[in-house]
MDTraj code that builds the backbone (N, CA, C; nanometers):
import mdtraj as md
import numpy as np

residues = "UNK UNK UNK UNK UNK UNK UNK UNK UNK UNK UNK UNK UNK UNK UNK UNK UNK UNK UNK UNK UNK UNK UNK UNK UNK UNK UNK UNK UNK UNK UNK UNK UNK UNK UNK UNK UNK UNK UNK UNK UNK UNK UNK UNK UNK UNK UNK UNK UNK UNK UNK UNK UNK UNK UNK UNK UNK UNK UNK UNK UNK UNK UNK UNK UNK UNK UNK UNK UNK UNK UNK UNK UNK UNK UNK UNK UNK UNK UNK UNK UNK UNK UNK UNK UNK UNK UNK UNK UNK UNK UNK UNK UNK UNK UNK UNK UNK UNK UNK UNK UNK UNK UNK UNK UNK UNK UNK UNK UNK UNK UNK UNK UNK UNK UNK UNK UNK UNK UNK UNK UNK UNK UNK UNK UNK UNK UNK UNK UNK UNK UNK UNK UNK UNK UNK UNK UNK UNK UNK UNK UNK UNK UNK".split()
xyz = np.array([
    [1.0555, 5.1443, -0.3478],
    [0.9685, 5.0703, -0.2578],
    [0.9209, 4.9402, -0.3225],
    [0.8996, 4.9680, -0.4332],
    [0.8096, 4.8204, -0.5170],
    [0.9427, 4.7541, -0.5340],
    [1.0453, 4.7293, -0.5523],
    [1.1444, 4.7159, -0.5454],
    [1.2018, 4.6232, -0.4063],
    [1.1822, 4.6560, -0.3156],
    [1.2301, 4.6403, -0.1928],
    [1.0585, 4.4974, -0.1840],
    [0.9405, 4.5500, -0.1948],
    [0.8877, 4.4137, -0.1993],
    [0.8564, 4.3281, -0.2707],
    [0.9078, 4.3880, -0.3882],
    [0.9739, 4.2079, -0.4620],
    [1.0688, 4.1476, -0.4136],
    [1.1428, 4.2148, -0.3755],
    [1.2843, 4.1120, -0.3007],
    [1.2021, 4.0577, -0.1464],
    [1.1517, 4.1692, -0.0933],
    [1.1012, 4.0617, 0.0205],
    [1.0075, 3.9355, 0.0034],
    [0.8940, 3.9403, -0.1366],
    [0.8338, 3.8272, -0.1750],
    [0.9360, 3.7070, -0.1869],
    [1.0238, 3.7700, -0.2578],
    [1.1095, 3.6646, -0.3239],
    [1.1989, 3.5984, -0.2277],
    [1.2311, 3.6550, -0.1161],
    [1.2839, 3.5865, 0.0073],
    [1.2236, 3.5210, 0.0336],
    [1.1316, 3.5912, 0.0822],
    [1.0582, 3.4351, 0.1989],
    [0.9340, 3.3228, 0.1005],
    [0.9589, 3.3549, 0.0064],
    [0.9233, 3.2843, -0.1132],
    [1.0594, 3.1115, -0.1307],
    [1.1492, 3.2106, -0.1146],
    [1.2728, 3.1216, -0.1347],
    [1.2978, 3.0369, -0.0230],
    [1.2432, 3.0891, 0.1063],
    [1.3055, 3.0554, 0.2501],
    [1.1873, 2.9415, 0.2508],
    [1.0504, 2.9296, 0.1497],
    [0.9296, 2.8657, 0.2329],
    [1.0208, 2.7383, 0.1501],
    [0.9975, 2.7999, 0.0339],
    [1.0853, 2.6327, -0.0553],
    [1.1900, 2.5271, 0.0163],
    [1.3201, 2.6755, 0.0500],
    [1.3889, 2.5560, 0.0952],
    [1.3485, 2.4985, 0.2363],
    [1.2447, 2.5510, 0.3299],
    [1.2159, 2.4432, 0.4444],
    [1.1590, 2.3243, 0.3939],
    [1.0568, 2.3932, 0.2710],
    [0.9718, 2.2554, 0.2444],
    [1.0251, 2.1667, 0.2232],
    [1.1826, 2.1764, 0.1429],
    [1.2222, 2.0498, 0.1054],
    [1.3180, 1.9907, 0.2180],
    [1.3355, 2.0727, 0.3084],
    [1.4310, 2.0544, 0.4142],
    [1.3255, 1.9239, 0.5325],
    [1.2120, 1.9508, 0.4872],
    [1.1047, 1.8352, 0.5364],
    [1.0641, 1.6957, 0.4837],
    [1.1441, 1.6857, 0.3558],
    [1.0840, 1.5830, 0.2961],
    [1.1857, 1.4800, 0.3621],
    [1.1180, 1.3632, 0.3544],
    [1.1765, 1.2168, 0.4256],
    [1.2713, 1.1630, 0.3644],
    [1.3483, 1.1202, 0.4068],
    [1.4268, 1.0356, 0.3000],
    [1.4207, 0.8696, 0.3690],
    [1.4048, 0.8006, 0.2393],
    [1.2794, 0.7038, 0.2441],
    [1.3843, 0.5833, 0.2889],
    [1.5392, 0.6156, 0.2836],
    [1.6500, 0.5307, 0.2617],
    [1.6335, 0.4476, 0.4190],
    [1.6987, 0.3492, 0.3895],
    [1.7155, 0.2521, 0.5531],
    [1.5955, 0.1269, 0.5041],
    [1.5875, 0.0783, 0.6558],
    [1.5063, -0.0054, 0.7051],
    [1.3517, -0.0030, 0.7366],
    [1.2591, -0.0595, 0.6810],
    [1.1250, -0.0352, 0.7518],
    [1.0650, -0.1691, 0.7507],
    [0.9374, -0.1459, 0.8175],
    [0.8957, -0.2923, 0.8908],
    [0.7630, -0.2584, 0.8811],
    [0.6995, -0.3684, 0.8197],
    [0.5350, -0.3694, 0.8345],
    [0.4398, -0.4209, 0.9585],
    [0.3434, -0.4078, 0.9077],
    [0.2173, -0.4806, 1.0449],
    [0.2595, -0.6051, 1.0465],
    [0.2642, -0.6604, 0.9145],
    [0.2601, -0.7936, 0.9224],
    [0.4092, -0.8331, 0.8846],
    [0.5345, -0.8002, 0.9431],
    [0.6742, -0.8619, 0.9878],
    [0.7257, -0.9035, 0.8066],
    [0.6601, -0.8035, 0.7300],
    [0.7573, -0.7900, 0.6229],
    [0.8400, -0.6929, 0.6277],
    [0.9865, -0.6637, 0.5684],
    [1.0836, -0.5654, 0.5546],
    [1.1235, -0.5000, 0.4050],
    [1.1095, -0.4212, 0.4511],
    [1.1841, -0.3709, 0.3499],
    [1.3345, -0.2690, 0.3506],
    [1.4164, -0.2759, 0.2935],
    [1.5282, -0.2107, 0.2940],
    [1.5410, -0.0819, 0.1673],
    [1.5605, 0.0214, 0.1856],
    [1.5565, 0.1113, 0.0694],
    [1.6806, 0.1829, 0.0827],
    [1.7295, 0.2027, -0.0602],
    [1.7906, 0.2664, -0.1005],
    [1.7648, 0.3905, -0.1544],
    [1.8126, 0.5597, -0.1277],
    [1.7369, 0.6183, -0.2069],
    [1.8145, 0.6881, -0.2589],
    [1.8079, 0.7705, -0.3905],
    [1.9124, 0.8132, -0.4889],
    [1.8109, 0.9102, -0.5788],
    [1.8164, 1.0408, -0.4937],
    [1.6931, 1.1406, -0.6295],
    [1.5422, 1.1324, -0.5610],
    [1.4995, 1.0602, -0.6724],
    [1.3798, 1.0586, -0.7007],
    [1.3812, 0.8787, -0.6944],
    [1.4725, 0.7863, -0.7081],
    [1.4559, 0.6537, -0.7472],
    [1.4524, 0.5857, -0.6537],
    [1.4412, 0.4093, -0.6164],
    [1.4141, 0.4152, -0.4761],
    [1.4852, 0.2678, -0.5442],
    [1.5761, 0.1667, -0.4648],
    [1.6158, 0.0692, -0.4942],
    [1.6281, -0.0359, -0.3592],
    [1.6452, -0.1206, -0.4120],
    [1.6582, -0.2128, -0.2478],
    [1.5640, -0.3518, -0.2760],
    [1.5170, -0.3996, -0.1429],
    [1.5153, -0.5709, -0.1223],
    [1.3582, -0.5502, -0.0309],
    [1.2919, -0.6382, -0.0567],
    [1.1669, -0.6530, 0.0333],
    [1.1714, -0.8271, 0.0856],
    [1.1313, -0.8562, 0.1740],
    [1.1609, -0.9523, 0.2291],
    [1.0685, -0.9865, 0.3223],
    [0.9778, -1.0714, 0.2760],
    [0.8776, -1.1412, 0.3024],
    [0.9052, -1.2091, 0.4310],
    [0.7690, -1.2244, 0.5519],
    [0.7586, -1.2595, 0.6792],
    [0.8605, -1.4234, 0.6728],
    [0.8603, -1.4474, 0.8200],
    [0.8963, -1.6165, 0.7674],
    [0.7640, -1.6612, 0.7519],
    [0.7493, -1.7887, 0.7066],
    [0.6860, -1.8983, 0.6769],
    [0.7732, -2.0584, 0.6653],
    [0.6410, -2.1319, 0.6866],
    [0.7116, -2.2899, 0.7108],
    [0.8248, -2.3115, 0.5867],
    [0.8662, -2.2254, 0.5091],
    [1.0063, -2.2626, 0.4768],
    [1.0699, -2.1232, 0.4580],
    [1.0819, -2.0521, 0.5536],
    [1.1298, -1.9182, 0.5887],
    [1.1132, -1.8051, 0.4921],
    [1.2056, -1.7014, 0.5549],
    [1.2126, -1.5523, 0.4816],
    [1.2898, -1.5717, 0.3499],
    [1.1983, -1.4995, 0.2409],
    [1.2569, -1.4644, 0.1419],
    [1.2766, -1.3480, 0.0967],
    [1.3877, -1.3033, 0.0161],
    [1.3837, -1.2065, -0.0425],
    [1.4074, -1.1760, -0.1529],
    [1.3446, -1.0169, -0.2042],
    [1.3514, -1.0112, -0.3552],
    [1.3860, -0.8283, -0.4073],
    [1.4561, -0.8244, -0.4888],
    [1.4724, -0.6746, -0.5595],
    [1.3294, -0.5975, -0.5565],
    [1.3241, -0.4995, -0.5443],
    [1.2442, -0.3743, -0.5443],
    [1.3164, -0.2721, -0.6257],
    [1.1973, -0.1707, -0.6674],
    [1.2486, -0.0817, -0.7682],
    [1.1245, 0.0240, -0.7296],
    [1.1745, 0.1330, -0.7261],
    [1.0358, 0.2671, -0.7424],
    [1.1085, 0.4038, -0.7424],
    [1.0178, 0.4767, -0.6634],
    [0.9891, 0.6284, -0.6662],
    [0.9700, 0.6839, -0.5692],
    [0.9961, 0.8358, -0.5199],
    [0.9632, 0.8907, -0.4269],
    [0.9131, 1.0206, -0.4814],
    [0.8228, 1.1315, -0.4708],
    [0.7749, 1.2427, -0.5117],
    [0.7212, 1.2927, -0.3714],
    [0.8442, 1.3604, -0.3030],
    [0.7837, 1.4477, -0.1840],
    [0.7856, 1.3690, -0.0785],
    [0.6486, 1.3637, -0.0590],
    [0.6592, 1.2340, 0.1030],
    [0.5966, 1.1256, 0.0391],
    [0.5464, 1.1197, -0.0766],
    [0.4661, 1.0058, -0.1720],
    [0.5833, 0.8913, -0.2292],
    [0.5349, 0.7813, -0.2337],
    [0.6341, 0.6523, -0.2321],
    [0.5655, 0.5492, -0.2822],
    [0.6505, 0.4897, -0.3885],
    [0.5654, 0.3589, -0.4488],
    [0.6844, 0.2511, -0.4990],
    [0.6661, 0.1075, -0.5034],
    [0.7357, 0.0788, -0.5799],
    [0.7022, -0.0669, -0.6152],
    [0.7429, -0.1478, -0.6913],
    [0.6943, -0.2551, -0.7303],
    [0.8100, -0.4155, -0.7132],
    [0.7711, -0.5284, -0.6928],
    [0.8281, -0.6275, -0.6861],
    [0.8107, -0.7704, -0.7099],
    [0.8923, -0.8122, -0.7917],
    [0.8549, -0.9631, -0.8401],
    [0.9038, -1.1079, -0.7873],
    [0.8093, -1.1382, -0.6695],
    [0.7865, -1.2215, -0.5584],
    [0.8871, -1.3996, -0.6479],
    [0.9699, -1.3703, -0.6623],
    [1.0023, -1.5136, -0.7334],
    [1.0139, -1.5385, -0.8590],
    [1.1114, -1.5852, -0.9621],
    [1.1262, -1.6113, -1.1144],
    [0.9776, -1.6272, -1.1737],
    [0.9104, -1.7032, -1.1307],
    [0.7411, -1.7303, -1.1921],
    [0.6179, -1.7195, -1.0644],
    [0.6684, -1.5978, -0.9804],
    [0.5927, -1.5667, -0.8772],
    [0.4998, -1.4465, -0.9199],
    [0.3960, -1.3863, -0.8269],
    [0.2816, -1.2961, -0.8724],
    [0.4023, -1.1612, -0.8310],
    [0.3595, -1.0600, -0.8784],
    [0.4173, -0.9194, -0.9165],
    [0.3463, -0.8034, -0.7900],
    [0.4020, -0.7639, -0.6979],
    [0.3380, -0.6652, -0.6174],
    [0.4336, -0.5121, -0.6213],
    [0.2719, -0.4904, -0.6217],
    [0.2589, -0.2840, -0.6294],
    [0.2820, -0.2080, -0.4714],
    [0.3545, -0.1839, -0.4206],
    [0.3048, -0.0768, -0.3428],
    [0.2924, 0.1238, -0.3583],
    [0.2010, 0.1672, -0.3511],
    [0.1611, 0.3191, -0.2801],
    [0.1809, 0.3525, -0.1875],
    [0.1903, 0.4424, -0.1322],
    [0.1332, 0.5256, -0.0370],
    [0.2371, 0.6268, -0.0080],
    [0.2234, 0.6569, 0.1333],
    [0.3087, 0.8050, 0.1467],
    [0.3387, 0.8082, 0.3414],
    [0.4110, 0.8927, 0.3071],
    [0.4825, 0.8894, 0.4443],
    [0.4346, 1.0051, 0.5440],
    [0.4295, 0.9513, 0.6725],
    [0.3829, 1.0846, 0.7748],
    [0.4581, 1.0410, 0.8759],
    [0.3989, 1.1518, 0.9891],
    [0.4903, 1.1331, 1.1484],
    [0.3891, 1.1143, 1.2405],
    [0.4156, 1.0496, 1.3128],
    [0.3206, 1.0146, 1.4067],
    [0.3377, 1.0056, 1.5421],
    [0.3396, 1.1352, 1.6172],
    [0.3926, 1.1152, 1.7793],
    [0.5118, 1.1134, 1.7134],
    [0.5933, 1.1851, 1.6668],
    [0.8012, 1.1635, 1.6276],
    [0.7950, 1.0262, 1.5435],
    [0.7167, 0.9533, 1.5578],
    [0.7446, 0.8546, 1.4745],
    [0.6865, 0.8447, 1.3401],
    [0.8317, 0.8232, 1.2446],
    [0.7850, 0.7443, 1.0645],
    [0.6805, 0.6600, 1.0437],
    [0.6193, 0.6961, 0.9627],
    [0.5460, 0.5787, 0.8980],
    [0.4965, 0.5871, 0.7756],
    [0.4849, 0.4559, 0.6730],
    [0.4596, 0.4926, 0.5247],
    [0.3390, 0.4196, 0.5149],
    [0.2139, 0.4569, 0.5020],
    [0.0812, 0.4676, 0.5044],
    [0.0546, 0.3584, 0.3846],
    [0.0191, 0.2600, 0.3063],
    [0.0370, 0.1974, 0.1573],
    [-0.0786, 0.1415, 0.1584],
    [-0.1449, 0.1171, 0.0204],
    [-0.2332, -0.0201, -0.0488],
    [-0.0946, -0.0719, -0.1459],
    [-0.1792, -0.1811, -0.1607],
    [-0.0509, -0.2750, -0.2330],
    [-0.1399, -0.3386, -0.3343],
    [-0.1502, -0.4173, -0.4316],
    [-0.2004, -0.4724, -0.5432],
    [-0.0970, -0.6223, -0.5480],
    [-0.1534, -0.7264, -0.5920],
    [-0.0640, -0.8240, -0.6306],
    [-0.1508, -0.8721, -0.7234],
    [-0.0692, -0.8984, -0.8302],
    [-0.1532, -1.0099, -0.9487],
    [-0.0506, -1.1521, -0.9793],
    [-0.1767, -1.2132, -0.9678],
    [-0.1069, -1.3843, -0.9553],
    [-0.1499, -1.4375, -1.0752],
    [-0.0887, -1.5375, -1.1532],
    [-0.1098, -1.5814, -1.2777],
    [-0.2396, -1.6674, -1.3113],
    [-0.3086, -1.6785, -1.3865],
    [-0.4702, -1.7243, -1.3817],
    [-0.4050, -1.8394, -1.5296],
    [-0.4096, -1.9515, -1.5044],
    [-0.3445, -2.0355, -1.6332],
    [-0.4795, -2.0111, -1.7895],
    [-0.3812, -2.0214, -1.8505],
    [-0.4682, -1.9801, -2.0290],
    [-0.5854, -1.9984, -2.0440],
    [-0.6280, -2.1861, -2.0280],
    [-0.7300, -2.2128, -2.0437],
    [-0.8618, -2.1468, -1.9473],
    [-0.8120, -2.1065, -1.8406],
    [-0.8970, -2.0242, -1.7348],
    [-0.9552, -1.9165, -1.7482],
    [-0.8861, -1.8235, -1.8364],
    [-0.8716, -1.6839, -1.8686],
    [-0.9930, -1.6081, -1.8938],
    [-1.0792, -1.5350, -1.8324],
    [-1.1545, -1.5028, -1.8627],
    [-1.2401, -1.3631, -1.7996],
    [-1.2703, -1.2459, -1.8369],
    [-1.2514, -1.1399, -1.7471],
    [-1.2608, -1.1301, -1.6114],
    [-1.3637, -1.2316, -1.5468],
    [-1.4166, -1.2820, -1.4221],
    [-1.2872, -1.3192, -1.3167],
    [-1.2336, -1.3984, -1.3738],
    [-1.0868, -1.4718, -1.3237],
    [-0.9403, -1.3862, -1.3515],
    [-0.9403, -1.3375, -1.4702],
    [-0.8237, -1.2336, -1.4422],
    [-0.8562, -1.1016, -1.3515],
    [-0.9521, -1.0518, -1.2867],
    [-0.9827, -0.9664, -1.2346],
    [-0.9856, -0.9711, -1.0801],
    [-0.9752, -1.0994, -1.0871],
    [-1.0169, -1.1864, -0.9111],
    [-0.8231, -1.1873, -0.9213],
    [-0.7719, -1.2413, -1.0192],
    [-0.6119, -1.2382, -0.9984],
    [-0.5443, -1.1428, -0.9272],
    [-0.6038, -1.0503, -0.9628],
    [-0.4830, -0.8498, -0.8354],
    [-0.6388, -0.9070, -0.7074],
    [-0.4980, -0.9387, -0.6744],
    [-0.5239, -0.8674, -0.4733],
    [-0.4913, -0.7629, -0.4120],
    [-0.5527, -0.6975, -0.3664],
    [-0.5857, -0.5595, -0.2916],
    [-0.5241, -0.6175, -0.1473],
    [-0.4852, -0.4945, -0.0665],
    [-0.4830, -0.4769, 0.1034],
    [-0.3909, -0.3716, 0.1263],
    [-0.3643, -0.3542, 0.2388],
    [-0.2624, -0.2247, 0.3402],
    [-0.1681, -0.2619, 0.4325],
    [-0.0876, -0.1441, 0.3735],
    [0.0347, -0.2226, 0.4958],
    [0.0618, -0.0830, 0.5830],
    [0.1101, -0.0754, 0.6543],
    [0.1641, 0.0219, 0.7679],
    [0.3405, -0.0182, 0.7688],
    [0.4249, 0.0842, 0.7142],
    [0.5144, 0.0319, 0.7397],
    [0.5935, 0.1761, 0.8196],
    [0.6863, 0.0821, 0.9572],
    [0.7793, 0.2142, 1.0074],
    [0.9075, 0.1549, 1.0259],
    [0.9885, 0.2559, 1.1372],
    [1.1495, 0.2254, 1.0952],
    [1.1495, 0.0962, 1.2317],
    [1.0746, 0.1024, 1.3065],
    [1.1365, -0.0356, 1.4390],
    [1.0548, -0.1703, 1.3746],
    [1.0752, -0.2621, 1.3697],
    [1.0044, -0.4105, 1.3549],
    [0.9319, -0.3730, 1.4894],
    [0.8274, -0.4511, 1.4549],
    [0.7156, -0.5162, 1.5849],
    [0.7461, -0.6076, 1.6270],
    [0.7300, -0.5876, 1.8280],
    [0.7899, -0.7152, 1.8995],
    [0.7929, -0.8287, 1.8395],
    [0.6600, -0.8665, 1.8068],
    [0.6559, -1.0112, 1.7754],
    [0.7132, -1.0571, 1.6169],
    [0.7851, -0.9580, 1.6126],
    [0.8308, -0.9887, 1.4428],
    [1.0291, -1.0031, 1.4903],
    [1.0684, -0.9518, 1.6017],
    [1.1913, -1.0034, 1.5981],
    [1.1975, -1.1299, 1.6461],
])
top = md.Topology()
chain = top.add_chain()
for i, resn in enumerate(residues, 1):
    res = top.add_residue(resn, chain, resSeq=i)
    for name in ("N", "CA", "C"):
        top.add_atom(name, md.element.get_by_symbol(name[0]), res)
traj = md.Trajectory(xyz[None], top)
């Protein structure tokens, strides 16, 4: 008998695992923010690779390499806006909403504060904070 419910623990022990992972997102493709940035991901494991690509502006869309992580439905990754451009962080994590994706984020950017400037006051004002909402359709007004 003790016998018979270890194996039944151990089933549906085994069966909860593999749904759980049978749920996790895969982060790969296309996504689109509030504000008509993109990002493209690649995903491989645990690693996350691909291009982020900034809204247009009066001298259009740019784009740049990305690099991160995925742990579950949790997602982060980081990117360097230009050869001598500021460096951005993103967090956050992914849910469903009404059937629809979405990756929930704060983001961090730190912009360069020149030498003579340097001073805890001013390198601290340098990382910018905010949130992005990103899912798999662009927003009307972003095509």
């Amino acid at each position: 008998m003790r016998t018979l419910v270890m194996l039944a623990v151990m089933l549906v022990g085994s069966a909860a695992s593999a749904a759980e992972t049978s749920n996790l997102p895969n982060f790969g493709g296309d996504w689109w923010s509030t504000r008509c940035s993109n990002i493209s991901l690649t995903q491989s494991g645990d690693r996350l690779s691909g291009v982020y690509t900034r809204p247009q502006d009066s001298i259009g869309r740019h784009s740049f390499e990305l690099s991160g992580y995925v742990s579950g439905d949790l997602v982060a990754f980081v990117v360097k806006l230009g050869p001598d451009g500021p460096i951005g962080t993103w967090a956050g994590q992914h849910t469903l909403e009404q059937e629809a994706e979405r990756i929930v984020m704060r983001w961090h950017m730190t912009v360069d504060v020149p030498d003579e400037e340097e001073n805890d006051d001013s390198l601290l004002r340098s990382v910018w904070q905010g949130a992005d909402t990103f899912s798999r359709t662009a927003p009307a007004r972003c095509r």
